[in-house]
Every structure is written in structure tokens, then in C-alpha cells.
NUKOL-116809 format. One record per residue (C-alpha): x, y, z. Coordinates in steps of 0.25 Angstrom, whole numbers, padded with zeros to 4 digits, always signed. Example, Ala and Ser with C-alpha at 12.3 -4.5 7.8 and 13.67 -1.06 7.14 Angstrom:
BEGIN
+0049-0018+0031+0055-0004+0029
This chain:
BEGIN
+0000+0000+0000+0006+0015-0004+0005+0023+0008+0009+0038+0010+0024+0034+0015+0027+0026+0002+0021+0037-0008+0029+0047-0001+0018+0054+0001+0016+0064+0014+0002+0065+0018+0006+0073+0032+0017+0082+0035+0023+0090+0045+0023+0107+0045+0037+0107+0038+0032+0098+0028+0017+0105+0026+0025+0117+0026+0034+0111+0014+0023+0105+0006+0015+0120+0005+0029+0126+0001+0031+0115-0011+0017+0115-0015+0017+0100-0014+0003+0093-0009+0000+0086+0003+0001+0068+0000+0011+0072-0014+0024+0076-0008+0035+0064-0005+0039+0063+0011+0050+0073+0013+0063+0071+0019+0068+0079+0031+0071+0093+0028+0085+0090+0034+0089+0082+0022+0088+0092+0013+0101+0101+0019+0110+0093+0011+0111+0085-0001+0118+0070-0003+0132+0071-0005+0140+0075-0016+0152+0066-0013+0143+0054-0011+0136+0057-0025+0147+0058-0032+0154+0044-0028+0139+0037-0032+0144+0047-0046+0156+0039-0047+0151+0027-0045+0140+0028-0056+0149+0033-0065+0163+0026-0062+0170+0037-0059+0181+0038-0052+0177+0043-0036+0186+0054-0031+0173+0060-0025+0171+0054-0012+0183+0053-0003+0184+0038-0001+0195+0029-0003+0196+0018-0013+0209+0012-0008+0207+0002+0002+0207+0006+0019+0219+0002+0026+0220-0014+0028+0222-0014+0042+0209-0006+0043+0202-0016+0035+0206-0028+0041+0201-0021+0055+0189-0020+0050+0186-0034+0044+0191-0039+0060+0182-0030+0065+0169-0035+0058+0175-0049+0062+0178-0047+0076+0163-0044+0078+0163-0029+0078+0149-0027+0070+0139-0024+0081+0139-0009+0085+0149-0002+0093+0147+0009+0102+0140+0017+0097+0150+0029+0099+0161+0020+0094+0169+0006+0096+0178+0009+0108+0190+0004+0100+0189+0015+0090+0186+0028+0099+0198+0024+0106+0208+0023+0093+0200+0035+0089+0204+0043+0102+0218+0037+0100+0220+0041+0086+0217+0055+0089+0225+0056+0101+0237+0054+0093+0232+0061+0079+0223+0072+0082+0228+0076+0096+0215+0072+0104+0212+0065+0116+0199+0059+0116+0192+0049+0124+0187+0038+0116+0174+0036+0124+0169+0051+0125+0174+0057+0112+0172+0049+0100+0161+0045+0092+0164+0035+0083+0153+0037+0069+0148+0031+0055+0161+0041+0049+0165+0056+0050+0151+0057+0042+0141+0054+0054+0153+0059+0064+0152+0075+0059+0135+0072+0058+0133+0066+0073+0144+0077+0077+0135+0089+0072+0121+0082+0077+0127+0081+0090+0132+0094+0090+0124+0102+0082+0109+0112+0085+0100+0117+0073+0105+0129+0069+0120+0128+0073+0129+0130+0064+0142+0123+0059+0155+0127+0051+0160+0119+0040+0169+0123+0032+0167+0123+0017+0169+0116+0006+0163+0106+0016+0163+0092+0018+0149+0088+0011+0144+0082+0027+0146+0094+0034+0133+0102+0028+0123+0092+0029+0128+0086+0044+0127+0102+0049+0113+0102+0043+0108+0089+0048+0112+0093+0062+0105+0107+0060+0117+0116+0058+0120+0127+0049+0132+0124+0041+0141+0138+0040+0150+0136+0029+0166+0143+0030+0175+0142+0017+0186+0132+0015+0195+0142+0004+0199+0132-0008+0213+0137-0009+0224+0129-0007+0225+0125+0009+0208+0128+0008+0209+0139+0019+0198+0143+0028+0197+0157+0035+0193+0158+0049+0187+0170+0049+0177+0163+0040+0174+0153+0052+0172+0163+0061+0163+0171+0053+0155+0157+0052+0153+0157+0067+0139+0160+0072+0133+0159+0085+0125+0147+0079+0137+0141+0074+0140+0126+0081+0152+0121+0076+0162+0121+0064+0167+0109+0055+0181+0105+0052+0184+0096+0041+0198+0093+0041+0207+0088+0031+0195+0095+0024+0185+0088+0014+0184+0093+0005+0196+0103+0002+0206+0093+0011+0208+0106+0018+0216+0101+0031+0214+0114+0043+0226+0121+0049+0229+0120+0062+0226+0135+0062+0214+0133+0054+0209+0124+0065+0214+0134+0078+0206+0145+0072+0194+0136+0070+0196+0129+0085+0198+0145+0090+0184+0148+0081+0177+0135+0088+0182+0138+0101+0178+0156+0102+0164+0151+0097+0161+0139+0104+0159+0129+0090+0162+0113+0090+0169+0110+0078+0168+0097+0070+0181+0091+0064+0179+0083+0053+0194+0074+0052+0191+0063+0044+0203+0067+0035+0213+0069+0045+0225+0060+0042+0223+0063+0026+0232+0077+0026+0242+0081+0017+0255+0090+0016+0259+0088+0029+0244+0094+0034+0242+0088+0048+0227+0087+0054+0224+0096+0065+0211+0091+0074+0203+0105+0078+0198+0095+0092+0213+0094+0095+0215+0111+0095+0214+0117+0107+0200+0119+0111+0193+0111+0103+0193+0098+0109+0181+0101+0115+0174+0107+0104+0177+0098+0092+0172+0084+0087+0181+0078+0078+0175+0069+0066+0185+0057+0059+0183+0044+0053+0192+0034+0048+0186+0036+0034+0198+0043+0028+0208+0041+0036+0207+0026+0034+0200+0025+0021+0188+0017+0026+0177+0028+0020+0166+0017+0021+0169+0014+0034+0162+0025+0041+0168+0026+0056+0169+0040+0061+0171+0047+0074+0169+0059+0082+0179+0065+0094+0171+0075+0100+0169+0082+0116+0162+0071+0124+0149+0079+0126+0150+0082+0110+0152+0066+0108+0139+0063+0116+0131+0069+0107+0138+0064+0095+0137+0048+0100+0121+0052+0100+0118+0057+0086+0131+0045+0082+0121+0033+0088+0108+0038+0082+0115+0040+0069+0122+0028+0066+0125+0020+0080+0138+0018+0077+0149+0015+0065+0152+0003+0060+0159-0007+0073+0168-0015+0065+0174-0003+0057+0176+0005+0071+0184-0006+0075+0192-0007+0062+0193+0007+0064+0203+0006+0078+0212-0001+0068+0212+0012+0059+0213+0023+0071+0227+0013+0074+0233+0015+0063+0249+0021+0064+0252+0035+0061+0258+0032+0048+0245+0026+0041+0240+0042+0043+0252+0046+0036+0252+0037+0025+0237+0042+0022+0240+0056+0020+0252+0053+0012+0243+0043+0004+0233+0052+0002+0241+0065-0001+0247+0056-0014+0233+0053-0017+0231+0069-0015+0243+0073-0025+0239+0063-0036+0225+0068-0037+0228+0082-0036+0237+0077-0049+0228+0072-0054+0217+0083-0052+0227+0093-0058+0230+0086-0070+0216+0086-0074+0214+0102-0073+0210+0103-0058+0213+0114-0049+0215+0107-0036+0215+0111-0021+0226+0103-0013+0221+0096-0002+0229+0096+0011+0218+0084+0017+0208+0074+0015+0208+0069+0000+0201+0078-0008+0206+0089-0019+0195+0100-0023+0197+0104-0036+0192+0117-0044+0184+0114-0058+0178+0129-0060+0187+0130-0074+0181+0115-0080+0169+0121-0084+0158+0115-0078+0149+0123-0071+0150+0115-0056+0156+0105-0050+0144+0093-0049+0144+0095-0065+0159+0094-0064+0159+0081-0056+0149+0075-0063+0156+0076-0076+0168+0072-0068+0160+0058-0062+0153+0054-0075+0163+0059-0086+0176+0058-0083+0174+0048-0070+0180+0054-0058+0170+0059-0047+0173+0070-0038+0164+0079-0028+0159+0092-0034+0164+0103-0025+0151+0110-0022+0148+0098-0012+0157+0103-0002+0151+0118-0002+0135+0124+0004+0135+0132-0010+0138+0122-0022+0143+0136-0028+0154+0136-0021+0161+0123-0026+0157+0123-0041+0171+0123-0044+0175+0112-0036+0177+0096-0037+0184+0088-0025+0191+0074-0027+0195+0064-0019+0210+0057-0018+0205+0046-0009+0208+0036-0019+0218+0024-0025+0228+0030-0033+0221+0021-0046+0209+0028-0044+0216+0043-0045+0224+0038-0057+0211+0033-0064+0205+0047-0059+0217+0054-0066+0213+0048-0079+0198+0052-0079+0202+0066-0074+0213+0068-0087+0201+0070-0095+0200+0085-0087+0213+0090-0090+0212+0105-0093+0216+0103-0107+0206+0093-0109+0195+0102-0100+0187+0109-0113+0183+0093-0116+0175+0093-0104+0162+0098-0105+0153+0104-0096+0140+0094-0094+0128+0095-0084+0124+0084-0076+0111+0081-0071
């Protein structure tokens, strides 16, 4: 029998609704049920869209920042005891013992804090519900939160699903991706709650100064903000950068929750084990939202995770130096091929500038670049509130095998500047 719920029809509503349906002239019983307003605030993402591009097409995926080279084997081979030493019921919710205390360890020595394993860390399904549980936890309707742009596609839609109003503060791309400070200071409101720090940056690979981070901790301090650090990318740093933590400044211990993961440090992507360090009264109300959103990460992959967090010191040097070769041949690569290139100093992505290839944006851009020539990429206008403001701009991703850069190099010589009159502006639907 058809009912009213599987016609989609709404034969009642609430005020908001009534109120809706007058101001779109639909009529009562015709309209399909409506999702929450909520939703609304922000769009799928762009990265994610264009790796199901890649895979529709066959293109070559320097889009999304995962790596296609296999995790370290110790790591893998942790994982596979775990599963069969029984670790596939759930853990604590707020994490398996054994991997808070390698967290707390590992930072002791790496980030320069000293944390207690019980009181202080939430362990989370990844960086991704880490940052969302930190701001639902933190964060009133009508707050307002700092991020930095070109932004991290996350940070818009976790502000606004906690209620926040994002205030935006620009990232200069110029070599070194300056920021002013004057400009976060003028950001500050009465209303505002806290300020977000990405760093190594995605998606400049911007890596903060040590006097970047003082002025910011001095800003945080003078007005009473938290401030949210988003660290995933910490040990992937180049040119003899080194990562400065803002909770280990003076001050801000008591002010700031870190997020990580193993993610990129660690090349396990799909693994989703992320963590929170965060003021004991702050973690208390992280662990509430963290156990009605998702109970808990994945048991046998925290405890693979320990293995991981042990690792010597000269894994994380051998990373960066990895990464930075994989950093210089693309930026070769990119070049060769007519691209105006920012250097990255962290993470592993380059943003390039495509205003002079004659297309009008950059989603026309990168969909001829996905479905013509076989390389995907993110549009730049993804990382800004006003798509405007990155038209001109494509971001790649070096997290890759050095085959699938070279078999990218190949595909991308059919850009070269010379050849750049063959390649005709064409409108997507």
C-alpha cells in the first residue's frame, strides 16, 4: 500500500515548514519531505567528487591526498595480530589504553607536551570526527570561529554544524604563504570563540613560524579564544621546517585542543584512527559528543596503532625526505607543463596558477583535465567561501608511487606552453 512516507508527500508540517511552502508557492500534499535546514550550509565535497571523476574516467588521481604505496609493514602486520588476537569488540569508548599512553609518550618527546593518558585524550574515527566532536563540544550558536583561508574543505561545514559563524582571514599565496596578524586581530569580535590552525597547511603546505604561532597564542591569550590545531601533517615538512605545536607555547596548554591522526604520518588514510589532546574539562565534553557520534574507532586498528606511535625517530626523518623527492619531481613535473607553481614547505600539495590557460574557472579547468588529458586535480575554488577567489587555481597531490607521477608527466606534456593554443576551452555540464 502507498502511504504519505513513501510518496514523499508532507501532509502536515511545522511553522518553519508552512512558512517555507507559502514563500515557494508549493501546495499542501505535492512537495517531497524536506531535509533539515542544516544540511543546506554546505555542499558534498569537491576533493571526494573528484576522486569518483578519476575513477569514472581513469584518470590519474592527484586529487585526493591518499597514498598509493603500501603503509609500512610492521604496521601492517600489527594490524593483522591484532584482528587475531581478538581485538574486535569495542574499546573504551575514549580509547584503548594502550594507544593513549603511546599517544602521550610520543608527544612528550615530539611535541613537547606532557599529557595524562586518562584525562586528555580522546582517541576518534580520524582527524575528520576529531575537529567535528571538538567544536560540538565547544562551541554556542552564534560563536564565531577563525580559519584561515584557502581553508581546508572541513572547517566551514564543521563550524556550521556546530552553529558557529565562520570569520575568514587570508592566507597570502606568495612564496612562504604569509598571513598578517593585524588581520586576525581585526577578526576578533566579542562573539568570537576560538581560532583554527592547520599546520603544515592543507591546502598551501604552508608550515607557521614560531613567530606566527606567539603572535596568534598572545591573540588567544588577550581575548580569551581556544584555539583548535589541526596536526595531521606534522612529520611531512621540508627544507629544514620543523613543526612547532601552539598547545606547547607558553599559555596555551590550557587553551588549546590538538587534533592528529595516523593518517599521513603513517599512510594508512583508510584507517580512520584520530585523536584529540585537549584540557581535561575540554575532554569531557569531547568524549560525550565522540560516544553518540561513533562509539568508538575501530579496536583492532588502535591497537596496531601503538606499533605505529613506536616507531624510531628516523622513520619520521626518512618520511620527510621521502616526501620532499616526491615534492621536487612533481614541482618538475608541473613546470615542464606550463604551470606556475607555489612551493610547498609541508603537507604534500602544490597549488598552481591556471589564470593565462584560458578557461574561464577552474572546475572547467579540471574537468578537462579528468576527462581529457587523465589526471585529476582539486579545483581551487573549493578551498575559498567565495568561489571567485580561487578561479585561477588547481592543487595537486604528491602522495604518490614514483610510476604513477612519471605516468602523470606523460599525460601532462600535452599542456606544455607551446602546445597550449591546442587546448580548447569546453564547457562541462
Amino acid at each position: 500500500m502507498r502511504t504519505a512516507w513513501n510518496r514523499g508527500i508532507l501532509v502536515s508540517g511545522t511553522p518553519a515548514t508552512m512558512k517555507l511552502k507559502r514563500s515557494t508557492g508549493i501546495r499542501e500534499g505535492d512537495e517531497m519531505i524536506l531535509t533539515a535546514a542544516r544540511v543546506g550550509v554546505f555542499t558534498e565535497s569537491v576533493i571526494r567528487e573528484m576522486t569518483r571523476l578519476a575513477m569514472e574516467h581513469g584518470a590519474i588521481n592527484l586529487a585526493q591526498g591518499f597514498p598509493d604505496f603500501p603503509a609500512p609493514a610492521d604496521l601492517l602486520a600489527a594490524g593483522a595480530r591484532a584482528l587475531a588476537d581478538g581485538h574486535n569488540q569495542y574499546a573504551v569508548t575514549w580509547g584503548a589504553p594502550r594507544l593513549r599512553q603511546a599517544i602521550a609518550e610520543k608527544v612528550r618527546w615530539f611535541n613537547g607536551l606532557e599529557v595524562e593518558p586518562d584525562r586528555h585524550i580522546t582517541v576518534t574515527c580520524g582527524a575528520t570526527e576529531a575537529m567535528m566532536a571538538t567544536m560540538l563540544a565547544t562551541i554556542n550558536p552564534g560563536d564565531e570561529v577563525i580559519v584561515f583561508e584557502p581553508f581546508y574543505e572541513n572547517y566551514g561545514p564543521d563550524a556550521k554544524l556546530s552553529g558557529a559563524v565562520p570569520k575568514f582571514v587570508p592566507i597570502r599565496l606568495a612564496p612562504g604563504f604569509p598571513i598578517d596578524l593585524d588581520d586576525v586581530k581585526a577578526a576578533i569580535t566579542p562573539y568570537t570563540k576560538a581560532i583554527i590552525v592547520n599546520t603544515p597547511h592543507n591546502p598551501t603546505g604552508k608550515v607557521f613560524a614560531r613567530e606566527e604561532l606567539e603572535g596568534i597564542a598572545d591573540l588567544c591569550q588577550r581575548h580569551n579564544l581556544l584555539a583548535f590545531t589541526d596536526e595531521v601533517y606534522e612529520h611531512i615538512v621540508y627544507d629544514g621546517q620543523r613543526h612547532t605545536s601552539l598547545a606547547a607555547l607558553p599559555g596555551m596548554r590550557e587553551r588549546t585542543v590538538v587534533v592528529n591522526s595516523i593518517s599521513k604520518s603513517y599512510s594508512v588514510t583508510g584507517w580512520r584512527v584520530g585523536w584529540t589532546i585537549a584540557p581535561a574539562h575540554i575532554s569531557d565534553g569531547i568524549r560525550k559528543v565522540h560516544d553518540f557520534l561513533t562509539v568508538g574507532a575501530a579496536a583492532p586498528l588502535q591497537e596496531a596503532a601503538v606499533t605505529a606511535l613506536g616507531f624510531p625517530r628516523a622513520y619520521y626523518a626518512e618520511l620527510s625526505a621521502m616526501y620532499q623527492r616526491k615534492r621536487d619531481a612533481l614541482l618538475e613535473i608541473l613546470r615542464e607543463a606550463g604551470f606556475e607553481c607555489l612551493v610547498p614547505a609541508g603537507a604534500y600539495y602544490i597549488m598552481c596558477d591556471i589564470g593565462d590557460w584560458g578557461y574561464p574557472n577552474d572546475v572547467e579547468f579540471s574537468r578537462f583535465l579528468v576527462q581529457e588529458i587523465g589526471v585529476a586535480t582539486v579545483p581551487g575554488s573549493s578551498f575559498f567561501r567565495d568561489p571567485e577567489a580561487g578561479k585561477d587555481i588547481i592543487r595537486f597531490t604528491f602522495c604518490k608511487k614514483e610510476e604513477t607521477l612519471r605516468a602523470a608527466e606523460e599525460r601532462l606534456q600535452k599542456l606544455k606552453p607551446n602546445n597550449r593554443l591546442l587546448v580548447k576551452p569546453t564547457r562541462y555540464a
